[in-house]
C-alpha positions as CSV (number, residue, x, y, z in Angstrom):
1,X,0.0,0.0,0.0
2,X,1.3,3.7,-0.8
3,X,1.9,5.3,1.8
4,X,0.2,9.1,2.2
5,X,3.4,10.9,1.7
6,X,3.8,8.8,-1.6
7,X,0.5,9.9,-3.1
8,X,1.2,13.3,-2.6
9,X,4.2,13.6,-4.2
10,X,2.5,11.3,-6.8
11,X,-0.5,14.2,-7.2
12,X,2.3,16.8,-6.8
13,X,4.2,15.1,-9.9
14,X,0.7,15.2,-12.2
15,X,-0.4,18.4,-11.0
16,X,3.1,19.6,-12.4
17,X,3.2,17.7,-15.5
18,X,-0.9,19.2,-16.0
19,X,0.4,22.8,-15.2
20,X,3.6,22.1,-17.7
21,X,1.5,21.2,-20.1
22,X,-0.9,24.0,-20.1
23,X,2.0,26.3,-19.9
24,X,3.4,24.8,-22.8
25,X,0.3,25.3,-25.0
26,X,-0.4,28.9,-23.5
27,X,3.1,29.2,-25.2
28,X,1.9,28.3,-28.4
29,X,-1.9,29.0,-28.5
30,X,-2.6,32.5,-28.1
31,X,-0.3,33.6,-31.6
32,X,-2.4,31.7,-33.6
33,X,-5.9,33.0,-31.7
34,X,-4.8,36.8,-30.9
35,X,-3.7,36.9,-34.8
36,X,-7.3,35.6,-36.0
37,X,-9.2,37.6,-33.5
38,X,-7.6,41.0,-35.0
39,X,-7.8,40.0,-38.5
40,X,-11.9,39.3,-37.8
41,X,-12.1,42.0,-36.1
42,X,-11.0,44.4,-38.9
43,X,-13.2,43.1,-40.9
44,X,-16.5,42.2,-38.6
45,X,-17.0,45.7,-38.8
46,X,-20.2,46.4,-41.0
47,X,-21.0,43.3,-42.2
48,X,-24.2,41.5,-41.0
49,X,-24.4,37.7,-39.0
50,X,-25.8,34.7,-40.5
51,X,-27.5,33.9,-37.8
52,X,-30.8,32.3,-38.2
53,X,-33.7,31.1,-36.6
54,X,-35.3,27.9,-36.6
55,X,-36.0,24.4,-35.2
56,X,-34.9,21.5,-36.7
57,X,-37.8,19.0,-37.7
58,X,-35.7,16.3,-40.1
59,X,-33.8,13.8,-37.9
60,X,-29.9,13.5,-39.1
61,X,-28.6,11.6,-36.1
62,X,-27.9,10.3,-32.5
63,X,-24.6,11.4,-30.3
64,X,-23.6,10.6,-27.3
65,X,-24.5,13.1,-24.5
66,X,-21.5,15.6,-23.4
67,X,-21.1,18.6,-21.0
68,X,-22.6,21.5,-22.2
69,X,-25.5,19.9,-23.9
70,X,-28.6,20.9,-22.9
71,X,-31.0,18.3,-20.9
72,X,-34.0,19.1,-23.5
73,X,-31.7,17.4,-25.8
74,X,-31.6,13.9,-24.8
75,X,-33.5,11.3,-26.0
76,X,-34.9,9.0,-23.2
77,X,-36.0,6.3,-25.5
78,X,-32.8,5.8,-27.3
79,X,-30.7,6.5,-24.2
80,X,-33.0,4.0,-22.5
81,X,-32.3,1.1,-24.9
82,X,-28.4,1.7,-24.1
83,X,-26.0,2.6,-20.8
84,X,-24.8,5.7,-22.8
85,X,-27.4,8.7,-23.0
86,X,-27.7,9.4,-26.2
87,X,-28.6,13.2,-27.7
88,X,-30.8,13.5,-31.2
89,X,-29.8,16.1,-33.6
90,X,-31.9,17.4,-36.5
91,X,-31.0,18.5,-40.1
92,X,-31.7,21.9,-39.4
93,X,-29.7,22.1,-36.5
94,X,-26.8,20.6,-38.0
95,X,-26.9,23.1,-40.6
96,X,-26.1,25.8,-39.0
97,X,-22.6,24.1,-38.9
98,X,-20.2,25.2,-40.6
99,X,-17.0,22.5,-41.0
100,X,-13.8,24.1,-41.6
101,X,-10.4,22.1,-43.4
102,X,-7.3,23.6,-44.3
103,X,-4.3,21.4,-45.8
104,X,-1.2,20.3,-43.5
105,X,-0.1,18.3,-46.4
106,X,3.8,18.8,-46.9
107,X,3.8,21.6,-49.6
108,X,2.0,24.0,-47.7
109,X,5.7,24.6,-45.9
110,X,6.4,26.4,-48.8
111,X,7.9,30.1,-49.0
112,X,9.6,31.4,-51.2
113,X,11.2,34.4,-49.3
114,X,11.6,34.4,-45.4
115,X,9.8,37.7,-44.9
116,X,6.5,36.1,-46.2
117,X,4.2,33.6,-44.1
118,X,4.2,29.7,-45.1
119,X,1.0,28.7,-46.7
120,X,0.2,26.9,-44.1
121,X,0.3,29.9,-41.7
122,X,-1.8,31.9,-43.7
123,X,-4.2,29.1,-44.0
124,X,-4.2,28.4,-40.6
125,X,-4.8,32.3,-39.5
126,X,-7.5,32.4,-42.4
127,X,-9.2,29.2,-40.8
128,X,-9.2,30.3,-37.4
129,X,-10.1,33.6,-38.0
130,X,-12.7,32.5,-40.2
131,X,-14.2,30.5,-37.4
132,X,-14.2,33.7,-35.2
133,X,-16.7,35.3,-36.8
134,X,-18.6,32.7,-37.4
135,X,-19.1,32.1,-33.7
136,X,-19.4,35.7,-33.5
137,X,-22.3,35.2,-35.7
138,X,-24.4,32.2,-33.3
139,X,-22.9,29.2,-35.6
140,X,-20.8,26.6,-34.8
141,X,-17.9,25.2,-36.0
142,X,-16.1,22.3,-36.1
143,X,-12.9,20.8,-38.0
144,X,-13.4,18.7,-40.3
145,X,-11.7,15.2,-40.1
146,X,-10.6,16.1,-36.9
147,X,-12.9,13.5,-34.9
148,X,-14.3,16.2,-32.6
149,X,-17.8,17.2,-32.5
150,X,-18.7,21.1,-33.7
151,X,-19.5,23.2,-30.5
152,X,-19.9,27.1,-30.4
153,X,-18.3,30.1,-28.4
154,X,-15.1,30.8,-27.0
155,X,-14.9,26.7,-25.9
156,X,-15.1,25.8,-29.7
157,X,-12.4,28.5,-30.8
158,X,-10.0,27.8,-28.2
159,X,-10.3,23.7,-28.7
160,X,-10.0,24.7,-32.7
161,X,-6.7,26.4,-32.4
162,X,-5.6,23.8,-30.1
163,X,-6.2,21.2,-32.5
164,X,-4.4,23.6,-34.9
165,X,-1.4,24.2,-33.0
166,X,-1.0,20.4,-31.7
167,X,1.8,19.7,-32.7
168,X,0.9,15.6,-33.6
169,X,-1.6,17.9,-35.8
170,X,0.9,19.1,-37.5
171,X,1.0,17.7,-41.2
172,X,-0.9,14.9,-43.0
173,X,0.0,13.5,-46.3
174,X,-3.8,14.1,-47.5
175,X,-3.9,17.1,-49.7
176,X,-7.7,16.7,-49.3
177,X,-9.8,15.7,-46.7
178,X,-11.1,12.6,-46.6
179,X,-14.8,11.3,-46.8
180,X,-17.2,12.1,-43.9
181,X,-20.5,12.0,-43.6
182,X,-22.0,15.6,-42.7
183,X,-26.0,16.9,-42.7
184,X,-27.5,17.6,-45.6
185,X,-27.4,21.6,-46.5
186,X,-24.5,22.1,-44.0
187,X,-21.4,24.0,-45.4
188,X,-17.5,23.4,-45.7
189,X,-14.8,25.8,-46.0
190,X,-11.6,24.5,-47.8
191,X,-8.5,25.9,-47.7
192,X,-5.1,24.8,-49.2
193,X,-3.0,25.0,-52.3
194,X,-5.4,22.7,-54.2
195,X,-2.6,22.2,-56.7
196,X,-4.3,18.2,-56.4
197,X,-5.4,16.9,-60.1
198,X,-8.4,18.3,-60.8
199,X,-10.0,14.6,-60.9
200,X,-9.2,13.9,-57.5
201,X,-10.6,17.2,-56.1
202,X,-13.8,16.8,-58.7
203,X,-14.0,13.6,-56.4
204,X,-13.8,15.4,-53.0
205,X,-16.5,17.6,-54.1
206,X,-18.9,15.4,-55.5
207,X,-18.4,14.1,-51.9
208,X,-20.0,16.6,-50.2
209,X,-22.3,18.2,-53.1
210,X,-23.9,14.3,-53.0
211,X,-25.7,15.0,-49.8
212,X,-26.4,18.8,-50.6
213,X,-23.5,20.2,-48.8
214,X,-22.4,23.7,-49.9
215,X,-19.1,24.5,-49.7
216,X,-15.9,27.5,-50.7
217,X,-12.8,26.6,-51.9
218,X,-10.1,29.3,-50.9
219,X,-6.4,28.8,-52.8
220,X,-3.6,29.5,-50.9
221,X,-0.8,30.2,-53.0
222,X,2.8,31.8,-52.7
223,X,3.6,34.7,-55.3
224,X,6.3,32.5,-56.4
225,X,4.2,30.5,-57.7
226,X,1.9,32.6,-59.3
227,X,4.6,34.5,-61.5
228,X,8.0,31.5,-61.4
229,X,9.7,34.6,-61.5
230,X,13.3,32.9,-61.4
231,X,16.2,33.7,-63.9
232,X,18.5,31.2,-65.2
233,X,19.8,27.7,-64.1
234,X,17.1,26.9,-61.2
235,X,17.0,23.1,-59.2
236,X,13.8,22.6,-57.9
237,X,13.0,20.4,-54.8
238,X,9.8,19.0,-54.1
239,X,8.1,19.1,-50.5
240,X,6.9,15.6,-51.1
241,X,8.9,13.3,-52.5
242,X,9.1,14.6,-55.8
243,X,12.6,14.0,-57.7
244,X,14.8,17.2,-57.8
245,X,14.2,18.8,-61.3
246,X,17.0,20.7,-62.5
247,X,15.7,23.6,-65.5
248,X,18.6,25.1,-67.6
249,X,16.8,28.5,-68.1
250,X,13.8,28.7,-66.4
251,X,12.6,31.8,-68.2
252,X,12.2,29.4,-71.4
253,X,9.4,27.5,-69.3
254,X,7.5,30.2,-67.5
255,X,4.8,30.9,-70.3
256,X,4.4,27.3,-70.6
257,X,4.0,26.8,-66.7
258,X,1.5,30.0,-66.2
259,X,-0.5,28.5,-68.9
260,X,-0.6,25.0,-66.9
261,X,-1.5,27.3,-63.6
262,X,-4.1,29.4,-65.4
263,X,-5.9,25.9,-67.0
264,X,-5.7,24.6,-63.1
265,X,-7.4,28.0,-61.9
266,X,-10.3,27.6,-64.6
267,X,-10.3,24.4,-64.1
268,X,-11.1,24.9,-60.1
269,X,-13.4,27.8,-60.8
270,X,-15.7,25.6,-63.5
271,X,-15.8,22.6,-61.0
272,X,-16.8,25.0,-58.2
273,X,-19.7,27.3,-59.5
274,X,-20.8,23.6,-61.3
275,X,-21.0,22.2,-57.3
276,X,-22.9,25.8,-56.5
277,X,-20.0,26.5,-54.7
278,X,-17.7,29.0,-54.5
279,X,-14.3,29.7,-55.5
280,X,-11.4,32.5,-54.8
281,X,-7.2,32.9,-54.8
282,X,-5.1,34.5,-51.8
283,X,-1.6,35.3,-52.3
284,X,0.6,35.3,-48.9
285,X,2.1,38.7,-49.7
286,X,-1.2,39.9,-49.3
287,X,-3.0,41.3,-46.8
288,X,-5.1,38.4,-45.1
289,X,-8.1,41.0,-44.3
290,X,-8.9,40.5,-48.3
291,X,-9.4,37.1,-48.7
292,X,-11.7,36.9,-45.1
293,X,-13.7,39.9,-46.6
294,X,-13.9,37.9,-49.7
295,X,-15.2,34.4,-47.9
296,X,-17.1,36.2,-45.6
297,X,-19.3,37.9,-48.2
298,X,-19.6,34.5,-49.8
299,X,-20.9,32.9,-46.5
300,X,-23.5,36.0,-45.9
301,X,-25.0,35.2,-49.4
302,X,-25.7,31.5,-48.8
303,X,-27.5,32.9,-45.5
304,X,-29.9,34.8,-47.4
């Protein structure tokens, strides 16, 4: 049997590893979330809420029960039939969510000059501010893929950017996120490079659009690779495996390459407004206020 002082010093030891911890992501959470919270708030000012009213009358599913649910929620009979109690949600409900999924694939650590943001920083900032004012609006959010259920208010911000900031969250090798089911007229944001074939991201779309999911795709992409603006003998490394490719003069290849990037674009823009979705570009060496503005006006017109 422990003795008393030993279970003390064992509580003393967890209390410290808990408090070390939360230290450590105090450290590394607020950056991400103070960043977000200004860029929303420059540009919260004068636009209107989605927020709307209603009930829910079309049933999408059964959860289990967790804090913060409200009691009216439960479901006796269901919870009855099981030792878990058991919540029911309705379409309705459900879509007022709004999922969020940026890319943490490998090439989304690209930069092509140190005094410009990765483009997975400025999709994470984008993201996360994003979800600020949508709580700011009544909705809630949620990430998708990430296994969590969507919640609402400061909770669901501050469990979204530590998700974000996790550091075993850190990359994935999906470019795209993969298959979940979601409520019918709910809406996804999706932010990455989207440099995928256009097959495979027709795929992910179809996806969602299959159960009349509405959905943005925002393009992250560094000037670099807008304009290839090098000179000369160039060696280009891929951030995922790719073989090294080594161009002579790579000013002989940049009309060709622009051409291949312009098809892409077009490409992404005909297979979004097909889906009745939307689609826009953000550059990192731009301001990041644009491209909310931009996604936030196309979120207030699907709430009208």
């Amino acid at each position: 049997m422990a003795s008393p002082t030993s279970d003390r010093g064992a509580l003393g030891a967890t209390t410290l590893r808990a408090q070390q911890r939360a230290e450590g992501l105090a450290a590394t959470l607020p950056p991400l979330l103070v960043a977000a919270e200004r860029v929303a708030s420059t540009v919260a000012q004068g636009v209107h809420g989605r927020r709307r009213v209603g009930l829910g009358e079309t049933f999408w599913q059964f959860r289990r029960y967790q804090p913060g649910d409200s009691p009216q929620m439960i479901d006796w009979r269901q919870s009855g039939k099981t030792q878990p109690v058991y919540v029911r949600e309705n379409e309705w409900e459900a879509a007022q969510t709004v999922w969020l999924w940026r890319d943490r694939s490998p090439s989304m650590d690209y930069r092509s000059v140190n005094s410009l943001p990765t483009k997975r920083e400025r999709a994470d900032l984008l993201t996360l501010a994003t979800a600020v004012l949508l709580v700011r609006g009544g909705e809630r959010v949620g990430l998708l893929n990430s296994g969590q259920r969507p919640d609402h208010g400061k909770f669901a911000l501050n469990r979204m950017a530590g998700q974000m900031t996790d550091p075993r969250n850190a990359q994935s090798p999906d470019a795209l996120p993969q298959p979940e089911p979601l409520p019918r007229h709910a809406q996804v944001i999706l932010v990455g490079d989207l440099l995928s074939p256009l097959p495979e991201i027709h795929a992910t779309v179809s996806a969602l659009t299959g159960r009349g999911v509405r959905g943005h795709l925002l393009q992250i992409l560094d000037p670099a690779e807008e304009t290839l603006p090098y000179e000369g003998r160039v060696e280009f490394e891929g951030f995922e495996g790719e073989e090294e490719l080594l161009v002579p003069r790579v000013e002989a290849v940049r009309e060709t390459y622009l051409e291949r990037l312009r098809a892409h674009q077009d490409g992404l823009d005909a297979l979004a407004r097909t889906a009745g979705w939307t689609y826009a570009v953000h550059r990192t060496d731009r301001p990041p206020q644009t491209a909310l503005l931009g996604l936030w006006g196309a979120l207030a017109r699907e709430a009208v």
